[in-house]
N, C-alpha and C positions, 0 to 999 in steps of 0.2 A: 446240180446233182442228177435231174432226171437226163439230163445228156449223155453222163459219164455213163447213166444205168444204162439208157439205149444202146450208146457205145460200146457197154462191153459184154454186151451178145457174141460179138466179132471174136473179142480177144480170151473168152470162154472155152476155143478152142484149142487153147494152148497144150502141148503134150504132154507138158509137167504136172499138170492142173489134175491130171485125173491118175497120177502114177503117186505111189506110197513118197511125201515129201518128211524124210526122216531128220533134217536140221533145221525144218522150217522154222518150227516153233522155236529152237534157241534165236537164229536170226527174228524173228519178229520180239520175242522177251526185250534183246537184245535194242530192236527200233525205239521198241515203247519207253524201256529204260532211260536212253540217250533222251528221249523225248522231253521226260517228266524231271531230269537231271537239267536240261537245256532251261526251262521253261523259271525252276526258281532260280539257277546262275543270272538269268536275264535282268533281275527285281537290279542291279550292279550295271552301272554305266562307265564305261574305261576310259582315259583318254590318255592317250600315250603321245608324249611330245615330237617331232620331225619337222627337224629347222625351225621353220618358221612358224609351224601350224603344228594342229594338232588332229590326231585320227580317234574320233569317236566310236565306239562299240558297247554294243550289253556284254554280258560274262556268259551270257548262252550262245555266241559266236564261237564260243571254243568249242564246244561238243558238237553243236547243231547240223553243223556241216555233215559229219556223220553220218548222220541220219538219212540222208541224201544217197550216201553210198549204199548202206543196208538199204534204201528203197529202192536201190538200183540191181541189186543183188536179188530181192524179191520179184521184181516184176520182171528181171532178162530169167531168172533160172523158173519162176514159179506162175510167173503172167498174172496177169492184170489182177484175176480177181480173188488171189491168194495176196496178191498187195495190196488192196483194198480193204482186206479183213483188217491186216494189223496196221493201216491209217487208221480205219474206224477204232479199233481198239485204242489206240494212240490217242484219237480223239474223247473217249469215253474212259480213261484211267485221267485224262487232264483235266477235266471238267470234275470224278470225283474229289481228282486232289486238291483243284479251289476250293469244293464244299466243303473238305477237312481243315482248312485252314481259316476258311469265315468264321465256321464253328466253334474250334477251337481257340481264335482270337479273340470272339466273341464272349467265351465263356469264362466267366469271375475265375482271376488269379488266388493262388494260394497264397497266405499271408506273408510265406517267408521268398517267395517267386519274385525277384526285382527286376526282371526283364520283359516284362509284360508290354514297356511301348516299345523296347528292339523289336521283340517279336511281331510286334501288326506294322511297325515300321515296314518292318525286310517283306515277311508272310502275306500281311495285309493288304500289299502291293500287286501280290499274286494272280488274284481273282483278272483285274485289269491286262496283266500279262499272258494269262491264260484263254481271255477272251481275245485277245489279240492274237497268241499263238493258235487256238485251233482253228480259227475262221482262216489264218494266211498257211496253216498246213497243211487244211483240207484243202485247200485250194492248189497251191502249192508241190504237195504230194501226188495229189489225182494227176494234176497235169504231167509231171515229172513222170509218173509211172504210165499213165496212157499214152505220151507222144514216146517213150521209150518203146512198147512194145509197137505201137504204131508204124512206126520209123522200120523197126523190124519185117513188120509184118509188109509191108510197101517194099523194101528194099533189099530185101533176105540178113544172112546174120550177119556178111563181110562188113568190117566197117566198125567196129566196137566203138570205138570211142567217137566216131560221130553219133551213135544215141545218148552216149554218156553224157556226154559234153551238150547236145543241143537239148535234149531233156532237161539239163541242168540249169542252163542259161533259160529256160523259159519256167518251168518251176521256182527257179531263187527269185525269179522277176515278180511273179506274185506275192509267192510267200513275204517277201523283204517289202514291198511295198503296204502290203495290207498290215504285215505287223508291225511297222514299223510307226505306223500312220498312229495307228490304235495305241498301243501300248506307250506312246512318247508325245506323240505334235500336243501341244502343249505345255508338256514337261519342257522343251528344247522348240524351238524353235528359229526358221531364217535358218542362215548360212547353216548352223552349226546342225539344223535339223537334216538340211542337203549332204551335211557332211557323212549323219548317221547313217542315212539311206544308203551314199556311194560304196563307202568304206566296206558297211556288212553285205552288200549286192555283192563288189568283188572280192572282196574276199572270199566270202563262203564257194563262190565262183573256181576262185584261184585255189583254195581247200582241193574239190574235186579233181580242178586237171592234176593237180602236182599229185594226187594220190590214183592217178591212174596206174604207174606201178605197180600198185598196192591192189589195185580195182581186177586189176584184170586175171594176175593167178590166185583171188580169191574166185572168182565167178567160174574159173577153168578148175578149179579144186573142186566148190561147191558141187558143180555141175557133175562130173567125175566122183564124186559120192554119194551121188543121188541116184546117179545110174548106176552100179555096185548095188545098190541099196541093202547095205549091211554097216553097222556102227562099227564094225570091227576092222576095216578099212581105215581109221582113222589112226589107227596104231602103223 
């Protein structure tokens, strides 16, 4: 973290940074949402049969990915340290939402309430999953959103999709390792543990490029209504 903070003295100069950012906060609502959506999907381990084998994933591979693009959206149109707020925030809504779930797992059922072990089953699982997801998000995220504007700042802005992409690929490398590690080795293990790791690495991977269609006249919309800066442009 004290790296990242060094680091983004640099990227403080961005010209979005200090201009009125009028969709910021839906896009960030938007990160943390997917975030905290990702985070209890994941407590769900998949495995979908192919031939011979089969592909493991959590159920927070569906949204997760996401998240990726909205931090990618944040850091090319807003820099580094408008996307760093809504990581931290991201980080700091998953962490209270473990505590809500200890607690309220923890706390004596009502007498006519018969789901009380489903619930610390699915919930109770949480905490474990959330310590795993924020430790490989921050990690994760920061890196994703630093070497994007990095990559910028080095190279100029020709080139979208090489920050997309190579942000991408070094971001989901931690993120997918660290939570992958934490949240399951043990649960799974061997082959099938290699399999969790590959699977969600490219995939979430493969998520990004294939939604670079999708990436790119959002970021050129964004952008184009930011500089307007009027809501009414939106109509």
């Amino acid at each position: 973290m004290r790296a990242f903070g060094k680091l983004s003295a640099v990227t403080d100069t961005h010209p979005q940074s200090r201009k009125p950012a009028h969709f910021y906060d839906v896009i960030a609502v938007a990160f943390v949402a997917f975030l905290l959506i990702s985070n209890i999907a994941a407590t769900k381990l998949i495995a979908i049969n192919v031939g011979f084998t089969s592909l493991i994933f959590d159920g927070g591979a569906i949204l997760f990915p996401l998240t990726y693009i909205l931090g990618d959206v944040l850091a090319e149109v807003y820099g580094f340290p408008k996307a760093r707020r809504a990581i931290l925030m991201g980080f700091i809504f998953s962490i209270l939402a473990s505590l809500i779930f200890l607690i309220v797992g923890a706390a004596p059922p009502a007498a006519d309430y018969l789901h009380q072990d489903a619930f610390v089953a699915v919930l109770g699982f949480v905490p474990r999953i959330v310590a795993a997801s924020v430790l490989g998000y921050l990690a994760g995220q920061l890196l994703n959103a630093w070497i994007l504007v990095r990559i910028k700042q080095r190279f100029g802005a020709e080139r979208l999709w090489v920050r997309l992409i190579g942000s991408t690929l070094v971001g989901e490398l931690a993120d997918t390792l660290i939570f992958c590690t934490i949240a399951f080795y043990g649960v799974i293990t061997g082959a099938q543990f290699l399999n969790y790791v590959l699977v969600g690495y490219f995939y979430k991977v493969a998520v990004e490029v294939l939604a670079l269609p999708v990436t790119y006249p959002t970021l050129a919309l964004v952008k184009r209504l930011e500089a307007r800066g009027s809501y009414r442009e939106v109509a």
